[in-house]
MOPAC internal coordinates of N, CA, C and O (Angstrom, degrees):
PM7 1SCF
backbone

  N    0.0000 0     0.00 0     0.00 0    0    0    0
  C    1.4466 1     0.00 0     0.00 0    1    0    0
  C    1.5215 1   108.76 1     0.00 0    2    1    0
  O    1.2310 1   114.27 1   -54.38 1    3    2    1
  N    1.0818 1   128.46 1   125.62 1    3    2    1
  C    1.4745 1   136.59 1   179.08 1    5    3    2
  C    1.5655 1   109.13 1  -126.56 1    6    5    3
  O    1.2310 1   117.34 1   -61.90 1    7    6    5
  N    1.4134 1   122.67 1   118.10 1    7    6    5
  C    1.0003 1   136.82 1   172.00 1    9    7    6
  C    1.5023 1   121.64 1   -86.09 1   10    9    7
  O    1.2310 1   107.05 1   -50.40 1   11   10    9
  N    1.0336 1   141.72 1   129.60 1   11   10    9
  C    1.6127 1   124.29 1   150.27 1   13   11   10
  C    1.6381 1   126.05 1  -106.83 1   14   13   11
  O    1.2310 1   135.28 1     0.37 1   15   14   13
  N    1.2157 1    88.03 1  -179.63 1   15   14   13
  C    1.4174 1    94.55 1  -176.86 1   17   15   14
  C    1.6630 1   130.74 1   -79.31 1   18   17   15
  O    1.2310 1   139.46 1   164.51 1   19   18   17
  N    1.2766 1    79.87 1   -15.49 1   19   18   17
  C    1.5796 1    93.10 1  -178.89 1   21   19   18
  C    1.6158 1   123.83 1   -89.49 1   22   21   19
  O    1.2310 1   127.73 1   161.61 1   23   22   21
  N    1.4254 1   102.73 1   -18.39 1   23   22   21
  C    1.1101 1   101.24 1   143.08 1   25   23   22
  C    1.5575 1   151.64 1   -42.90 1   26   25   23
  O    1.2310 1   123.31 1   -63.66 1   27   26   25
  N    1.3235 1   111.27 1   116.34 1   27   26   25
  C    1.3773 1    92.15 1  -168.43 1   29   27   26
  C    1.7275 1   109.55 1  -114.95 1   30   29   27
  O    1.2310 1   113.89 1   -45.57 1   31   30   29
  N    1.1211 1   129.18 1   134.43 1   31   30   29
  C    1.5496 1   121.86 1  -143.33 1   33   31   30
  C    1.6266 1    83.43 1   -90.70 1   34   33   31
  O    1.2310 1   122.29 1   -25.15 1   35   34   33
  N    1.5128 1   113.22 1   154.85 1   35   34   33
  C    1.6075 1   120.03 1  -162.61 1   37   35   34
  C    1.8820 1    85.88 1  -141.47 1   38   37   35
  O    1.2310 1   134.64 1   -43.35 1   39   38   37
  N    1.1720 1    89.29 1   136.65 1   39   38   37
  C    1.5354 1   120.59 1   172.66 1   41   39   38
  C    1.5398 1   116.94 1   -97.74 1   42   41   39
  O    1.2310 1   130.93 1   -60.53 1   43   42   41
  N    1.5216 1    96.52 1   119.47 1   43   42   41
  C    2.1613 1   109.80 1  -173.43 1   45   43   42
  C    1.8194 1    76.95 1   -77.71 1   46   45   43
  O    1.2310 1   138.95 1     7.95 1   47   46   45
  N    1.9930 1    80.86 1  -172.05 1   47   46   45
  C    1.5392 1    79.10 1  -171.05 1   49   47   46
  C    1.3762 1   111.79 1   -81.85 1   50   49   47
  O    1.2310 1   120.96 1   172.76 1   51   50   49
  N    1.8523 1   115.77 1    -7.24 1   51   50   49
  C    1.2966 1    96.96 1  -174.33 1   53   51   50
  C    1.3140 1   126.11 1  -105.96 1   54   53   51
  O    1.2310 1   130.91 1  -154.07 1   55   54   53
  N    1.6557 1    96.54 1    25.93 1   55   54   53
  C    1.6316 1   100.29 1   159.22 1   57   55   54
  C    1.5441 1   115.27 1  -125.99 1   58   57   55
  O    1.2310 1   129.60 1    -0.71 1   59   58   57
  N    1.7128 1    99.11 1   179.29 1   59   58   57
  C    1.5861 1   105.58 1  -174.63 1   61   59   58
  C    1.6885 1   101.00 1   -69.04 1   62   61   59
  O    1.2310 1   120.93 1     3.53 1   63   62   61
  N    1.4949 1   115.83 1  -176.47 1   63   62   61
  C    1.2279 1   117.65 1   173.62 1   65   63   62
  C    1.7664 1    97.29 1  -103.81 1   66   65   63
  O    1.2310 1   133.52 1   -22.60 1   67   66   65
  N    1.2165 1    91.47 1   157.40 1   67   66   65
  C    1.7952 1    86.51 1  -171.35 1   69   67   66
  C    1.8412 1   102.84 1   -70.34 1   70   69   67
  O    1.2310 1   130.33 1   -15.61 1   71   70   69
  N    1.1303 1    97.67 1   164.39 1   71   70   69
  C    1.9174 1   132.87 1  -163.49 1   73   71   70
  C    1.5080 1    86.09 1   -99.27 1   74   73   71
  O    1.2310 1   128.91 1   -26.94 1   75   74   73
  N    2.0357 1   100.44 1   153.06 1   75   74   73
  C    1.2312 1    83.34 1   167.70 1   77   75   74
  C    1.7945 1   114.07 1   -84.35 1   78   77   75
  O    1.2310 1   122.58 1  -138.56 1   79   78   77
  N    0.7919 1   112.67 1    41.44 1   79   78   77
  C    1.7614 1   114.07 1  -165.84 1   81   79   78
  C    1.8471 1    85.56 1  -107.07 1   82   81   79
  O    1.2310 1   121.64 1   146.00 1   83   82   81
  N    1.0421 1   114.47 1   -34.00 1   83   82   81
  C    1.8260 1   139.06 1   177.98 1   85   83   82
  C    1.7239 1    95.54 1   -47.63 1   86   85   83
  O    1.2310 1   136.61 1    96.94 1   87   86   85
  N    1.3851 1    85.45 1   -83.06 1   87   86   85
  C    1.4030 1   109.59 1   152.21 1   89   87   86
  C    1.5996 1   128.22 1     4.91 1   90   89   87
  O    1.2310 1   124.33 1    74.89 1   91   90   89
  N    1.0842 1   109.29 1  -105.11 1   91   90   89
  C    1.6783 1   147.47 1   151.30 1   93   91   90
  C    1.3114 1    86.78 1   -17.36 1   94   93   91
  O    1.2310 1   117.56 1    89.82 1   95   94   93
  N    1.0790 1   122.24 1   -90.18 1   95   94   93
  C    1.6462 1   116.34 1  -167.83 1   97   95   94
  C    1.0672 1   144.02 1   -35.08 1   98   97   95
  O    1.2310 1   125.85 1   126.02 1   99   98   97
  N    1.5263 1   106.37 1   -53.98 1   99   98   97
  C    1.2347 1   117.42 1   159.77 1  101   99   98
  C    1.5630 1   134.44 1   -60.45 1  102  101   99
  O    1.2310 1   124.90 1   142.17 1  103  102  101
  N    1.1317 1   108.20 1   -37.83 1  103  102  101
  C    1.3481 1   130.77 1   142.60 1  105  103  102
  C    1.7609 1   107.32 1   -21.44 1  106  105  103
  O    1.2310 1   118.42 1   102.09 1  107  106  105
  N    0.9373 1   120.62 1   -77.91 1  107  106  105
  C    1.7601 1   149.52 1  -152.31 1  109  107  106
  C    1.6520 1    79.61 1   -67.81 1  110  109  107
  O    1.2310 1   131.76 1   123.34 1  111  110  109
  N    1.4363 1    94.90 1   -56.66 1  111  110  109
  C    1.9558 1   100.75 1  -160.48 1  113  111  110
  C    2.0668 1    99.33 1   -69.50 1  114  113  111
  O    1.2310 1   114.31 1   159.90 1  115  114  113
  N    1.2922 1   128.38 1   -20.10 1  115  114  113
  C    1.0515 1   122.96 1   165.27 1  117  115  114
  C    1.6738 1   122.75 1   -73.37 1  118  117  115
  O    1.2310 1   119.24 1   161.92 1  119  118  117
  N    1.2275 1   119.06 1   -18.08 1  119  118  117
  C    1.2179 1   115.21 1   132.20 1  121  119  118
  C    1.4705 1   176.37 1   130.12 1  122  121  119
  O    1.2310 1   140.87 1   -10.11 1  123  122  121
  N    2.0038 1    77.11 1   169.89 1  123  122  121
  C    1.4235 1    98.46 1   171.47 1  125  123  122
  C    1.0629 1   130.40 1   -89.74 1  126  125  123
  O    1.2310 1   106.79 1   -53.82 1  127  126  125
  N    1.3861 1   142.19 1   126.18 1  127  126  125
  C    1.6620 1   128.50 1  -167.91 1  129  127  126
  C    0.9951 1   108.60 1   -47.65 1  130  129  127
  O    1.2310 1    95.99 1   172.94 1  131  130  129
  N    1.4587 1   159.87 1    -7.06 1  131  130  129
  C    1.0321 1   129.38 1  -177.64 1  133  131  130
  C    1.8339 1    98.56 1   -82.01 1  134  133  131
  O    1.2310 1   120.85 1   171.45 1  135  134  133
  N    1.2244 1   115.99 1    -8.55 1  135  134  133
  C    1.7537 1   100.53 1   175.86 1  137  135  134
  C    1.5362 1   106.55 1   -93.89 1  138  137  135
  O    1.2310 1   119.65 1   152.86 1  139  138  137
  N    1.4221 1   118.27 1   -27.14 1  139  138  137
  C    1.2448 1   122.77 1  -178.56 1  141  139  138
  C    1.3040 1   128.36 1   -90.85 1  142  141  139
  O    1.2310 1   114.76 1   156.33 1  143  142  141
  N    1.2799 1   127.55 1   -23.67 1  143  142  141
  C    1.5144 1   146.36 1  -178.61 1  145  143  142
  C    1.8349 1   111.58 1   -91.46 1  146  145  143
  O    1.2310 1   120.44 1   -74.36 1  147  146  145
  N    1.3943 1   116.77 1   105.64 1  147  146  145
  C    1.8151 1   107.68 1  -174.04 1  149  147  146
  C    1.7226 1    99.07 1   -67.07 1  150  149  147
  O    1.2310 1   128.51 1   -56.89 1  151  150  149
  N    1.4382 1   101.22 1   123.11 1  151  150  149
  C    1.7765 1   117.16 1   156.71 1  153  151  150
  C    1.5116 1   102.87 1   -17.26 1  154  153  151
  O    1.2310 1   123.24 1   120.36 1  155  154  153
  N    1.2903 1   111.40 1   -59.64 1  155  154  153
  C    1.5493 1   119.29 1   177.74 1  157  155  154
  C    1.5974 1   127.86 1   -66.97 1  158  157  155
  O    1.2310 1   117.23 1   161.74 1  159  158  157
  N    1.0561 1   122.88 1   -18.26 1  159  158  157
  C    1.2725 1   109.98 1   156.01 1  161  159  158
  C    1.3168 1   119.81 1  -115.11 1  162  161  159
  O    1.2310 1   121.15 1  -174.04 1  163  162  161
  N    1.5250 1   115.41 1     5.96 1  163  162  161
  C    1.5620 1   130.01 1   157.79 1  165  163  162
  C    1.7801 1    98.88 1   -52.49 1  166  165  163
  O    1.2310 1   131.36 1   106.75 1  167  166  165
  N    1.1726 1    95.67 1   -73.25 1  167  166  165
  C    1.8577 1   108.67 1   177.67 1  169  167  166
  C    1.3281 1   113.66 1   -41.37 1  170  169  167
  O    1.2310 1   111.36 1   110.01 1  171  170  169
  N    1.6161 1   133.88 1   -69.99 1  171  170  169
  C    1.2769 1   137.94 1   168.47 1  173  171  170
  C    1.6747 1   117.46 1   -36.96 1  174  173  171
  O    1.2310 1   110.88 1   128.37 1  175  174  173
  N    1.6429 1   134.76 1   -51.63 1  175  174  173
  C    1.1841 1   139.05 1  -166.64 1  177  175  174
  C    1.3855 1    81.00 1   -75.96 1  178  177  175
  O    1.2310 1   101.88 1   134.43 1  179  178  177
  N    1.2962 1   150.69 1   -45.57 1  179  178  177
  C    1.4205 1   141.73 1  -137.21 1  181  179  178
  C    1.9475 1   111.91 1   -87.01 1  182  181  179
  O    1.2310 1   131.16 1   149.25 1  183  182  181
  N    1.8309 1    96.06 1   -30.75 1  183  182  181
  C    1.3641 1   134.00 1   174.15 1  185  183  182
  C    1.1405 1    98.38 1   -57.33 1  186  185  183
  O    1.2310 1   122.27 1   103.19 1  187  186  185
  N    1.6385 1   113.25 1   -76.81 1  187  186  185
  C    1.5484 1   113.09 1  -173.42 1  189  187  186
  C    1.6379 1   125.02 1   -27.66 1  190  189  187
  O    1.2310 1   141.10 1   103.92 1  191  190  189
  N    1.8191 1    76.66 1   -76.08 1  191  190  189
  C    1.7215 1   103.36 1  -171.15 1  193  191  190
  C    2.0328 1    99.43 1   -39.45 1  194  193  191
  O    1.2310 1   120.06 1   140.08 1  195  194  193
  N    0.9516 1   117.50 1   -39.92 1  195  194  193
  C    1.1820 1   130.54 1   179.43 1  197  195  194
  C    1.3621 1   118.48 1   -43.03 1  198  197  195
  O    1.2310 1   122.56 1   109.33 1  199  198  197
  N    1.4258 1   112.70 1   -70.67 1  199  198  197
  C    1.2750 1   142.38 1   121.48 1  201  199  198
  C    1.7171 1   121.91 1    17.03 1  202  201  199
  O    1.2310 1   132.42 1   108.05 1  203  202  201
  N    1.0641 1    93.62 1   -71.95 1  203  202  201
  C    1.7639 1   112.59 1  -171.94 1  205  203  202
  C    1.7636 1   110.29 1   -92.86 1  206  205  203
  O    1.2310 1   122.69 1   166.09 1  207  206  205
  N    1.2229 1   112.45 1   -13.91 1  207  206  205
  C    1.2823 1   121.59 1   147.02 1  209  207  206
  C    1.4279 1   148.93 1   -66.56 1  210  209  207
  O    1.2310 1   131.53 1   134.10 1  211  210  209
  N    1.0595 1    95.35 1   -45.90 1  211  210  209
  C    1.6211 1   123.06 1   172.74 1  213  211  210
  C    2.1132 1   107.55 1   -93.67 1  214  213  211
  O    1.2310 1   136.58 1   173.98 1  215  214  213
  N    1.2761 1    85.49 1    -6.02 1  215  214  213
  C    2.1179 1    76.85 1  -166.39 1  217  215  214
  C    1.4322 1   116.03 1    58.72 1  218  217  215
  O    1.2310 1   122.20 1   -22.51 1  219  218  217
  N    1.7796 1   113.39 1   157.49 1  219  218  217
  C    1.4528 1   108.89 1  -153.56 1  221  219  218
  C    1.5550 1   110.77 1   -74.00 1  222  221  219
  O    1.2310 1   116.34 1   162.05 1  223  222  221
  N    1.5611 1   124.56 1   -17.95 1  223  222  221
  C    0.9334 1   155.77 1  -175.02 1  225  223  222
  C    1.9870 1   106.41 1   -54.00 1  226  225  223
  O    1.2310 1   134.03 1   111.67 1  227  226  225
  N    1.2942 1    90.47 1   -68.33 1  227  226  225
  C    1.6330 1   129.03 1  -179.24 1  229  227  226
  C    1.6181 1    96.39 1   -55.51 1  230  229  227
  O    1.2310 1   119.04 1   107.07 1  231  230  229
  N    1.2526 1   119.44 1   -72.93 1  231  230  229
  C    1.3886 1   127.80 1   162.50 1  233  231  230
  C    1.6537 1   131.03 1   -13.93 1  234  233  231
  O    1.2310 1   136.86 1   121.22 1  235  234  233
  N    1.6745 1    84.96 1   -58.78 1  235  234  233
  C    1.2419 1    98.26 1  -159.62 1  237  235  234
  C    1.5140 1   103.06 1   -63.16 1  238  237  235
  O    1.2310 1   131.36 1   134.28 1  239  238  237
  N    1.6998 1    95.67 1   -45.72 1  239  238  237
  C    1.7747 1   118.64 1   164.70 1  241  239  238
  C    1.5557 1   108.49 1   -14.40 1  242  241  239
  O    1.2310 1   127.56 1   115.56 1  243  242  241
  N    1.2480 1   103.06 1   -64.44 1  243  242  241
  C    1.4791 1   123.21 1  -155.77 1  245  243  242
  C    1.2053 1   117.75 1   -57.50 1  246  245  243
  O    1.2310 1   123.50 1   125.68 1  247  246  245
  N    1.5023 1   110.90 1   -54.32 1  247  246  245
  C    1.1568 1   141.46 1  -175.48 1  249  247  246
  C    2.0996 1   111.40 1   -71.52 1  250  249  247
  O    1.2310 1   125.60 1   161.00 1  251  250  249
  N    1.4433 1   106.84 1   -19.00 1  251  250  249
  C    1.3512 1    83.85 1   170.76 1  253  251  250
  C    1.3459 1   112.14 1   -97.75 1  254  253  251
  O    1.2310 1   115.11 1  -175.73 1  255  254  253
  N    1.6214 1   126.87 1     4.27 1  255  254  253
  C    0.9499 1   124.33 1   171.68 1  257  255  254
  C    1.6308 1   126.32 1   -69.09 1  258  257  255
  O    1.2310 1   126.47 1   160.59 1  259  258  257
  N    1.3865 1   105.17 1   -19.41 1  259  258  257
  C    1.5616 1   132.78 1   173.60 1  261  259  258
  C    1.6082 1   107.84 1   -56.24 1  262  261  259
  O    1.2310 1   125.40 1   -35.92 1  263  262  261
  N    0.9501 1   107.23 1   144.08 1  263  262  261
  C    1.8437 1   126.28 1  -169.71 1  265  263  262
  C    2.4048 1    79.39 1   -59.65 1  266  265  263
  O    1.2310 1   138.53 1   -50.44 1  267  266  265
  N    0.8947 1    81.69 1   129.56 1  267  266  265
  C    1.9118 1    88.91 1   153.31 1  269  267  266
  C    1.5483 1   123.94 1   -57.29 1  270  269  267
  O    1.2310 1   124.62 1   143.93 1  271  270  269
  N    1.6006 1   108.74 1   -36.07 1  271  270  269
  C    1.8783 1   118.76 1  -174.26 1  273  271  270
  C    1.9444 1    87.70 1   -88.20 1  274  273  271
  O    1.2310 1   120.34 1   166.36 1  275  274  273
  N    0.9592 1   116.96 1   -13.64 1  275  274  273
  C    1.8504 1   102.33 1  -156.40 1  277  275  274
  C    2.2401 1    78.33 1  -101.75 1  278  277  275
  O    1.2310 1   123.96 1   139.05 1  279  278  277
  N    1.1630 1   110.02 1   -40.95 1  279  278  277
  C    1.9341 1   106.61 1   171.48 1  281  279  278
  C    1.3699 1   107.52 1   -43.89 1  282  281  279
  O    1.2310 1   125.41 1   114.67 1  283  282  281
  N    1.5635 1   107.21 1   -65.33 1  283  282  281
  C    1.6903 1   103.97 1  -172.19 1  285  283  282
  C    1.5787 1   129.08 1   -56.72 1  286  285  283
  O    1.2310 1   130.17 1   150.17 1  287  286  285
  N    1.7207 1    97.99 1   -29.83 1  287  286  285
  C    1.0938 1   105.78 1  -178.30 1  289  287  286
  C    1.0717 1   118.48 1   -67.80 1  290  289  287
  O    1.2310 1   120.69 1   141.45 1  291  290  289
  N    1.6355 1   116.28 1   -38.55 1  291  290  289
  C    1.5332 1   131.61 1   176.60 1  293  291  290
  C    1.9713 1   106.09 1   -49.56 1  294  293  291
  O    1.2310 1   136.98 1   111.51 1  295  294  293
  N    1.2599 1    84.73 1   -68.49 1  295  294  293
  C    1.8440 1   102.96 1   171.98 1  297  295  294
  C    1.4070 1   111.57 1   -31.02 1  298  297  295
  O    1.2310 1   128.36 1   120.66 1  299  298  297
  N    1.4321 1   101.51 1   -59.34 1  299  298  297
  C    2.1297 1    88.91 1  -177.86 1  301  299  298
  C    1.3384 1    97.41 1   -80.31 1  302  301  299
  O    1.2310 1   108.04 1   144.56 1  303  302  301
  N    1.5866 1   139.94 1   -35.44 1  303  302  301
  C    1.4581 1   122.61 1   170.12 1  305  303  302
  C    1.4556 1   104.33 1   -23.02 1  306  305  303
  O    1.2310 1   122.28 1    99.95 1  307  306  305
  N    1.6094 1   113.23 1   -80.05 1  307  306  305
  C    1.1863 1   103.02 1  -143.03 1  309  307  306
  C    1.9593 1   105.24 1   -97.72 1  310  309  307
  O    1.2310 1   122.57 1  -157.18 1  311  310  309
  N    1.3147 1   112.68 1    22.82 1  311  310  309
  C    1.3310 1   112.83 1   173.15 1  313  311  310
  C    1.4297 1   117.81 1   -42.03 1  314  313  311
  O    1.2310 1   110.59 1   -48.87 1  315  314  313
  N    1.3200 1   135.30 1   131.13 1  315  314  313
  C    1.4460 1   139.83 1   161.13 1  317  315  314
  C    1.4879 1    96.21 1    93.93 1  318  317  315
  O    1.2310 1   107.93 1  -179.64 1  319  318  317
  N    1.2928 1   140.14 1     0.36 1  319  318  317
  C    1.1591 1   131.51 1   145.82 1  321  319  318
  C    1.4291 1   148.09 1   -41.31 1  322  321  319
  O    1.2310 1   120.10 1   180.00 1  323  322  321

């Protein structure tokens, strides 16, 4: 779900029009990384850092312990990244 800001939330007839407290919130709730930060390079920076912790060695370790279908999936996730 991705929200923006430019949105401006519109009232049918059988509700109020939003408050600025309405307002405010959404505001606050725009943000939170999850509207501002892409899933996809959430995943990739998280990979790295991972990565550079463990050494490529350590990593590599890690990573064959991972299901084979949950690797590929990761792989086309983050293809062209």
């Amino acid at each position: 779900m991705l929200m923006s800001h430019f949105e401006e939330p519109t009232a049918t007839e059988d509700e109020e029009p939003p408050t600025e407290q309405d307002k405010r919130k959404k505001m606050l709730a725009l943000k939170d990384p999850v509207h501002t930060v892409s899933l996809q390079q959430f995943v990739y920076e998280k990979l790295k850092a991972q990565q550079e912790l463990l050494g490529e060695q350590g990593f590599q370790a890690l990573m064959e312990t991972v299901d084979t279908e949950i690797v590929a999936q990761l792989q086309e996730f983050l293809q062209g990244f």
